[in-house]
N, C-alpha and C positions, 0 to 999 in steps of 0.2 A: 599728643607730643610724647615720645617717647624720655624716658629722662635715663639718663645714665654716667654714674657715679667714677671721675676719672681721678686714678692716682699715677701722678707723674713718672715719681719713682726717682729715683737717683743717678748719678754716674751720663750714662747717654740716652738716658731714657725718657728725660722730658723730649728730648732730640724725634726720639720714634713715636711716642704718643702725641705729638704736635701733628709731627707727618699723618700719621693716620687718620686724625680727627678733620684734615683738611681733606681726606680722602673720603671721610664717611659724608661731610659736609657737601660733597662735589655728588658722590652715586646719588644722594637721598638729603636733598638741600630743605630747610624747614623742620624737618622728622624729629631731629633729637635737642634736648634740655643738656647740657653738659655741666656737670659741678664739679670743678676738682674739687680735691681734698688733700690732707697731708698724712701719710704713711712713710715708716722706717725714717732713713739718717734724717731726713729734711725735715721730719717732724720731731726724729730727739731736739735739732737745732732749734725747732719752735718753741717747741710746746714742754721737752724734755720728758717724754717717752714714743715709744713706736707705733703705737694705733692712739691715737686721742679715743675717747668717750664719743665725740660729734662725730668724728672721721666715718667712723664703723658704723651711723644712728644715719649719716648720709647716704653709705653704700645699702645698707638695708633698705630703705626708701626708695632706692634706684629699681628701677627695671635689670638693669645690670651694671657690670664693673670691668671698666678696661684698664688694666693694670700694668706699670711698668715695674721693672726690675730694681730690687732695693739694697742698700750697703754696699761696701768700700773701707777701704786701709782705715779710711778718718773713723770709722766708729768699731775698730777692731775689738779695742781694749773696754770696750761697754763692760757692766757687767754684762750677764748671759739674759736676764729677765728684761734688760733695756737694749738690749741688741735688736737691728734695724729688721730683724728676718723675725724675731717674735711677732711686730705688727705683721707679717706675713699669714702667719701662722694665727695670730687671731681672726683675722679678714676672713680664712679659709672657713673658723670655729664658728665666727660671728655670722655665716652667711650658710653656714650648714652647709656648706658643699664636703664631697665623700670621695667624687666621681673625677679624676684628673684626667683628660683626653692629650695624647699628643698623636697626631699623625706625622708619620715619616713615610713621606713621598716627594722620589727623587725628579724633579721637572728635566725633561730630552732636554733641553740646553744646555742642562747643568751636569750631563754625562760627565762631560769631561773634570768638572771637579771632584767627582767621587774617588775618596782614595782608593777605592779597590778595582782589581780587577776589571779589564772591561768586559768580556766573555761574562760575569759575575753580574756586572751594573747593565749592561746588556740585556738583562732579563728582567729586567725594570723590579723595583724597589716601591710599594705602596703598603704599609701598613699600619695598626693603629695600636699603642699602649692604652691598657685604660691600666689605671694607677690607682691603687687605694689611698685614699689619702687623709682623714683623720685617724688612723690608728698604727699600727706598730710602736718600732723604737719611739719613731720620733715622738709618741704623745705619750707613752707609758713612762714610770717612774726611773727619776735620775736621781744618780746619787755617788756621791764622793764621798770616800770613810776611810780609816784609817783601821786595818787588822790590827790581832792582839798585839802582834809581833811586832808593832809599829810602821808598818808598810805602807806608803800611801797604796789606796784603791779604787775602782770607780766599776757602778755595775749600772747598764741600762735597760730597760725591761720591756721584752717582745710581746703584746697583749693582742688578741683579737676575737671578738666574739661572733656568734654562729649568723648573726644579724648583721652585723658588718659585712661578714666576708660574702652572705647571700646576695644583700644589692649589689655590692659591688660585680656579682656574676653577673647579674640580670641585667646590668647597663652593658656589660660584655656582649651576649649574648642577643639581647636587643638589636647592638650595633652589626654583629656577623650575618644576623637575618638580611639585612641591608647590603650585605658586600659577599665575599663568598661562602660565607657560611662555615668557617673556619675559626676553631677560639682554642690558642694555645694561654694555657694556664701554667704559669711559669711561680717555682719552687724550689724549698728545700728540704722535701718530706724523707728523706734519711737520715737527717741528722737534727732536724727541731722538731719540737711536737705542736708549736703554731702550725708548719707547712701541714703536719696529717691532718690537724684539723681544716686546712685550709683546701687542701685536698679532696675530703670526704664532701664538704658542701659544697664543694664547685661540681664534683661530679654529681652531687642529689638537684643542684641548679641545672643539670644538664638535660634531667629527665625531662623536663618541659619544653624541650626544644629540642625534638628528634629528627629535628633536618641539619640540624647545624651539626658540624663536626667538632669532638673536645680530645685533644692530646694534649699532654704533662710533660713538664722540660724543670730539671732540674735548674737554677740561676746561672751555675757555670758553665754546666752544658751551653744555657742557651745563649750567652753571650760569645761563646763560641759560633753557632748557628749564624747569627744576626750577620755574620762575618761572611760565613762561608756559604749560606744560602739564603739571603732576605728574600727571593722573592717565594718561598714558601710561605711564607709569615702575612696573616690575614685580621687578625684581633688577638693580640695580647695582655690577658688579664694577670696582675699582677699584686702584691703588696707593697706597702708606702716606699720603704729601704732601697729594694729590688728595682723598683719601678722608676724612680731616683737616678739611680747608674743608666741603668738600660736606654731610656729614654735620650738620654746623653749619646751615649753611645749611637744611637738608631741617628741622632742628628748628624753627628760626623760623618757617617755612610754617603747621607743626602746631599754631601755637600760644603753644608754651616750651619752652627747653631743659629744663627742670623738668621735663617727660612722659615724655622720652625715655631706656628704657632700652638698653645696647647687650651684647653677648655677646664675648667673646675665647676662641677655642677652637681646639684644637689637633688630633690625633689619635685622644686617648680626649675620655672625657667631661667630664675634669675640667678644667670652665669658669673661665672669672675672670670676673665679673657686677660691671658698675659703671656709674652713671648717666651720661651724657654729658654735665653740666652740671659746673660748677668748682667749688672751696671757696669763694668768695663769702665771702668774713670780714668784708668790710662789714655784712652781713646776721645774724653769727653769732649764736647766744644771746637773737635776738629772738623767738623761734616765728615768723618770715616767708617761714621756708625750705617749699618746696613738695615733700614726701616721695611722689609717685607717681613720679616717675620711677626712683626707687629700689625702692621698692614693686614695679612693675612688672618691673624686675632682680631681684627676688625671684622671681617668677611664671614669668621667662625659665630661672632657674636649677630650677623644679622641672620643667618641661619639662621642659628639654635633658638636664640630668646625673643627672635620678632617673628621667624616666617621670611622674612624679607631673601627668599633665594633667589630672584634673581637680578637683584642690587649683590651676592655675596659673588653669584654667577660671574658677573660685571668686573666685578676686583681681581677676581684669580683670574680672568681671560687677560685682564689690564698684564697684570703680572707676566705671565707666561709669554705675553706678547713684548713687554720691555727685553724679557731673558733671551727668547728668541730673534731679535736686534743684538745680541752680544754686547749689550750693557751690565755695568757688572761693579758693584762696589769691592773694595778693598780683599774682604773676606770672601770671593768666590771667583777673584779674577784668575784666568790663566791664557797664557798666550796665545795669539789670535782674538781677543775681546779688549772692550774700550773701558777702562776705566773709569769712574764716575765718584762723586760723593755723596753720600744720603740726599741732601735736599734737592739736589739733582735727578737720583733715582725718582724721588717722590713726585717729582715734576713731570718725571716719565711715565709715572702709573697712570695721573690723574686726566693726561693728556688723551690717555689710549681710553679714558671710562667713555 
């Protein structure tokens, strides 16, 4: 029995992590032990911080962690140490994952939602960020002070060392072996002296893999690129900030943040699997929420941390085949397609497994 450790998560997210588990429950019926647990606003409202003690002692336990999207307007005003994205942020500490995966690939049904270009979208859109992700800004030292002069101030501090930025190449690198053998390493080595450093050992990580190809893109450069020519783009290796934006970005290309699911992985196999889209509480409790991208963090998770490809086979064929029907939730409808609401969509995946 597989066991794995589920946080609901906030806003419409119990909404996509229900649909899923009914989806995983359906490819591979018996297989898995499921625990929720409580992370971010639902657990300040419990328990009165963001990660509990047990929460984090349950997903370590697990084989793995399928996670929804945490906070909303109601816990804006947290302090910053009880805000609902810290239990984010320890899940990621507590579970040692380094390694953020998002894939951004655009599904042929979903041509027509891409905002760009068709001649552009037309040349098909398939590629992967891998994202650093315990180091930069976000973990290094914060701090608000007050100059002599009485001025409020605030400085955050870019850190990364020679070990960090080396795995994080070598799960790059790893992945392009598998796909075309392509690994842009995306920067801003003219103007910080993290990026030279980040630079110099990407390129010393590259010596070990002399079939794969490594070119350098400045961050503004390459969010330029992503625009004007994704389908050059094969494995992009990246830092935690950069990776952040980018990722974003690569989702709207595809389509929806809605589609997109992403991986956090560490050493072993035990993944933390969570959609790349927010709680969205505007949207909560309507059925409007779009449950593949979740869906699809299901599919990522029997991959990676079980083996189980073609139970993941099974999900994304489900998918592709509901899109190709021109069913279509809220956020990817356009005209000439039928309109649907999440539980609906979910009804359509499970049908096709």
């Amino acid at each position: 029995m597989k066991k794995v450790a589920v946080i609901p998560g906030d806003g419409i997210c119990p909404e996509v992590i229900g649909a899923t588990l009914e989806v995983l429950k359906k490819v591979a019926p018996g297989q898995f032990e499921f625990r929720e647990v409580s992370m971010g606003g639902n657990a300040i409202d419990k328990y009165g911080e963001p990660m509990p003690a047990e929460s984090l002692k349950i997903c370590q336990e697990a084989d793995a962690t399928l996670l929804g999207a945490v906070g909303g307007p109601k816990w804006d005003n947290m302090p910053p140490d009880l805000r609902p994205e810290r239990g984010l942020l320890g899940v990621r500490k507590g579970l040692k994952v380094f390694a953020n995966i998002r894939p951004a690939k655009i599904f042929a049904p979903l041509a027509s939602a891409c905002p760009l270009r068709k001649d552009i979208a037309d040349k098909g859109i398939d590629f992967i960020i891998v994202r650093e992700l315990t180091g930069g800004i976000y973990f290094g030292k914060h701090e608000a002070f007050t100059t002599p002069d009485g001025e409020k101030a605030a400085r955050d501090v870019m850190e990364y060392t020679d070990h960090e930025i080396r795995r994080i190449a070598h799960v790059a690198f790893k992945m392009a072996m598998n796909r075309r053998k392509i690994v842009t390493s995306i920067d801003k080595a003219n103007i910080l002296t993290v990026s030279r450093l980040w630079r110099e050992v990407v390129e010393d990580v590259a010596k070990e893999y002399p079939e794969v190809s490594l070119n350098h893109l400045y961050v503004d450069n390459a969010s330029m690129q992503l625009i004007r020519v994704p389908h050059e783009f094969d494995v992009i290796v990246t830092e935690n900030t950069f990776g952040d934006i980018l990722s974003d970005e690569a989702s709207q290309i595809v389509g929806s943040i809605g589609m997109i699911p992403s991986a956090s992985l560490g050493d072993n196999n035990r993944g933390l699997y969570e959609p790349i889209h927010g709680s969205a509480p505007d949207i909560a409790g309507q059925d409007k929420a779009n449950p593949i991208g979740t869906i699809l963090c299901g599919a990522m998770m029997l991959r990676w941390s079980f083996g189980m490809n073609d139970e993941a086979d099974r999900i994304e064929r489900a998918v592709d085949e509901v899109l190709k029907a021109g069913l279509r939730t809220g956020d990817i409808f356009t005209e000439g397609t039928t309109l649907i609401g999440g539980s609906r969509m979910k009804d359509e995946i499970i049908a096709r497994l």
